[in-house]
C-alpha positions, 0 to 999 in steps of 0.5 A, spaced: 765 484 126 770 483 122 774 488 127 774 483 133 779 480 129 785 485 130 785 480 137 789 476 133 794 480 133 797 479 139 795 473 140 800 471 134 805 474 137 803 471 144 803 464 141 809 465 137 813 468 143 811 461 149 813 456 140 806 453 140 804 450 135 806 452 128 799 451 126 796 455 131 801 462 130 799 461 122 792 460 124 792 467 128 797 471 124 793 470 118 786 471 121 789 477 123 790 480 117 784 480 114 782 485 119 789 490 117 787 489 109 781 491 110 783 498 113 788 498 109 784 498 103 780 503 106 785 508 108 788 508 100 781 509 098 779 515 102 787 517 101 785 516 093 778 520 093 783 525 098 788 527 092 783 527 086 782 522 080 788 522 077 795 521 083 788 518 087 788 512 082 795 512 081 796 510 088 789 506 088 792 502 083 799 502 086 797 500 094 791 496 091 795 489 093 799 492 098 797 486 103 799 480 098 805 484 096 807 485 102 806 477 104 810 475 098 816 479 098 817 475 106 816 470 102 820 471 097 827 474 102 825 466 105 826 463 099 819 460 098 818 461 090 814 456 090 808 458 095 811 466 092 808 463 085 802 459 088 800 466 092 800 469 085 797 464 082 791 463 087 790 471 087 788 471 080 784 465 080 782 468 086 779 475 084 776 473 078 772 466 080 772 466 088 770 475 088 767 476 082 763 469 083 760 471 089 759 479 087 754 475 082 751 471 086 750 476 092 748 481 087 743 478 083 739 474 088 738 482 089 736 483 082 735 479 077 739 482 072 745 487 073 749 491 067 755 494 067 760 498 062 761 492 055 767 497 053 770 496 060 768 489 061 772 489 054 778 492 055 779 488 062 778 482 058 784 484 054 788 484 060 786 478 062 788 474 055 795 478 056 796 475 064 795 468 061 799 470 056 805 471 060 804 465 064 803 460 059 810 463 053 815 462 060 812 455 062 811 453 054 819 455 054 821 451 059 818 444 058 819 445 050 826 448 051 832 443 052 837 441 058 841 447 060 836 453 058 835 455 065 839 462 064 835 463 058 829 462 062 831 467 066 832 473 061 826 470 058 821 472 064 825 478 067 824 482 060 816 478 060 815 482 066 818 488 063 813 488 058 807 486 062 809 492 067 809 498 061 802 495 059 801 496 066 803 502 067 800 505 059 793 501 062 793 506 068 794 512 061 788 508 059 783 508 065 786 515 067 787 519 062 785 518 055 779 513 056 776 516 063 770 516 061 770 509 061 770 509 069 768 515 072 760 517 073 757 516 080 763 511 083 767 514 087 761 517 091 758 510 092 765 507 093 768 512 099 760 511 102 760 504 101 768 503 106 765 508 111 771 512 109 767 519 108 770 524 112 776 521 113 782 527 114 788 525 110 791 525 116 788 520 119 788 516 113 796 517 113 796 514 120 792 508 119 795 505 112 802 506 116 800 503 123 796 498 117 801 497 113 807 496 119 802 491 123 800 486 115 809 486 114 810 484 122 804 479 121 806 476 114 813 474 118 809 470 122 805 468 117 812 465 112 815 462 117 810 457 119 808 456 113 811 449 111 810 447 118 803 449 118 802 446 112 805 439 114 800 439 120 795 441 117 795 435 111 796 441 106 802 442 101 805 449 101 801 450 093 794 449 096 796 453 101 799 459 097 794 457 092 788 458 096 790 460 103 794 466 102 791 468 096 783 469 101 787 472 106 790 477 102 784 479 098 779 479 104 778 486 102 776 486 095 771 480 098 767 484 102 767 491 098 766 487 090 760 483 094 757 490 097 758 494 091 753 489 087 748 489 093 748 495 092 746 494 083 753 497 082 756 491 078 761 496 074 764 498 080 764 490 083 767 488 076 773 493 077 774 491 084 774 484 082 778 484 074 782 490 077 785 487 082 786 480 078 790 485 073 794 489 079 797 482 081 798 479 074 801 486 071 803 489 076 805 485 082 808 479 078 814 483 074 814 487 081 816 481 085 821 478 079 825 485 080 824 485 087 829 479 087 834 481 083 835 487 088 834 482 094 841 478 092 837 472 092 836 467 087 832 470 082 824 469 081 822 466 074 814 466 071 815 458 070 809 456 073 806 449 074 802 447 068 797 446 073 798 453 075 798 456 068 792 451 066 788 453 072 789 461 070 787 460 063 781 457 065 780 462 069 780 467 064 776 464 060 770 462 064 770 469 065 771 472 059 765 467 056 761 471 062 761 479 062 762 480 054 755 480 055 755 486 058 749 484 064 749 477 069 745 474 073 745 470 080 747 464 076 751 466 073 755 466 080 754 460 081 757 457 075 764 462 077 765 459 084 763 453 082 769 453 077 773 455 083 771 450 087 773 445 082 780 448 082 781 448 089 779 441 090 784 439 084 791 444 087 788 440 094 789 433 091 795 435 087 801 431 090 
């Protein structure tokens, strides 16, 4: 079903070429990349099991966000820090809360209690304080600090994400090497089954993540460049738009695979899916974008975040911390997640 949706895609460039409407290229670009991410998540996956444990999760991990990567960086060349922080922003909250939440709730009225892996579950709830971290120090500095501090700020996030990417790449030694044992068991097998990836040559897996790849960055032009108008039409401020909006096309993937796991009683893996990539975006995207933008010529991109944009991540840490520390969940407690995203939604929708 989700496959009728690669229609929009020259749909888009049909209404972009005849200048409809800048509402109505948005509306198509971005429902034509739902459908391209979800291919290319399946492609990495099977390219992932194709290449063994080890380089298959290293590139797992690496194209795992590749869709919203792709959107922020055209963003970032257009100027738009703001709705490139908003995007980041909303795919935090988006993954743990939104994802995670419907995971829960899918996967519990199935069966009343699902466990998973507390270790696990405690090691990605580390990461996750350490993400609040790194957005709340640099907006703490910057309200706290006085005028003329801008340069200070700018030093003070280039070398937070430096820091937040070596975690990110010793939390990859972690999961890959020294504690393995962790994360492995059954999912690999389950996962690949689950896509409908199984069989795949690498080849065709090549092919796909390309043509994939090439079509989300000719999309995601279409997508920046009627974002501001857009967003005027529809009412809706450039924030709610990367919060939310952007944030749930570029993680329209993770959505459906986290959902089906759970479904299928594999929580451990729906909880990787959800945390894990929540985690790529804070440590790995983030700092990835701040550097991109030094080498981009433009002005470069800082973590001062909106204190509600940091306020929102942190309760969004939060809430999910209080849940899967327990090692098991429930149906409600579904519900209590996507009810906290819904609140924040509602607030970033309203936010002047």
């Amino acid at each position: 079903m989700l496959n009728l949706l690669l229609l929009c895609v020259p749909v888009a460039f049909y209404l972009h070429h005849v200048h409809a409407d800048p509402a109505w290229v948005f509306a198509a670009a971005a429902a034509a990349i739902l459908p391209l991410a979800a291919w290319m998540g399946r492609a990495t996956e099977h390219l992932a099991g194709d290449l063994g444990e080890g380089l298959g999760g290293l590139l797992n991990a690496t194209f795992g966000n590749a869709a919203e990567l792709i959107i922020a960086i055209i963003a970032l060349k257009a100027g738009l820090h703001d709705v490139v922080k908003a995007s980041i922003t909303g795919s935090i909250i988006g993954n743990i809360l939104l994802v995670l939440g419907l995971a829960m709730l899918c996967g519990g009225m199935r069966h009343p209690r699902q466990v998973f892996n507390r270790a696990a579950a405690a090691m990605g709830a580390g990461l996750l304080t350490l993400s609040a971290i790194g957005l709340v120090v640099p907006a703490l500095f910057h309200h706290l600090s006085p005028e003329g501090a801008a340069m200070h700020e700018q030093a003070l996030s280039l070398q937070i994400s430096t820091i937040l990417f070596i975690a990110y790449l010793l939390s990859l030694i972690f999961t890959l090497k020294t504690h393995r044992h962790l994360y492995v068991g059954e999912a690999s097998l389950e996962h690949d089954q689950a896509l409908g990836v199984a069989g795949w040559s690498r080849g065709r897996s090549l092919v796909v993540l390309i043509t994939a790849t090439v079509s989300v960055a000719l999309m995601a032009e279409l997508l920046v460049a009627t974002v501001e108008p857009a967003a005027r039409a529809l009412g809706m401020t450039e924030v709610f738009v990367g919060v939310i909006l952007v944030a749930i096309i570029g993680n329209a993937a993770e959505h459906s695979t986290a959902v089906l796991m759970a479904l299928k009683n594999k929580m451990d893996l729906a909880l990787g899916i959800a945390i894990g990539s929540c985690l790529q975006i804070a440590l790995f995207v983030a700092p990835l974008l701040v550097f991109t933008s030094y080498a981009l010529g433009a002005t470069p991109l800082n973590l001062v975040f909106t204190p509600f944009e940091v306020f929102a991540a942190v309760l969004a840490v939060v809430a999910v911390n209080v849940i899967i520390l327990d090692g098991e969940s429930n149906w409600m407690e579904g519900v209590q997640l996507l009810a906290v995203y819904l609140i924040v939604a509602l607030a970033f929708y309203y936010l002047p």
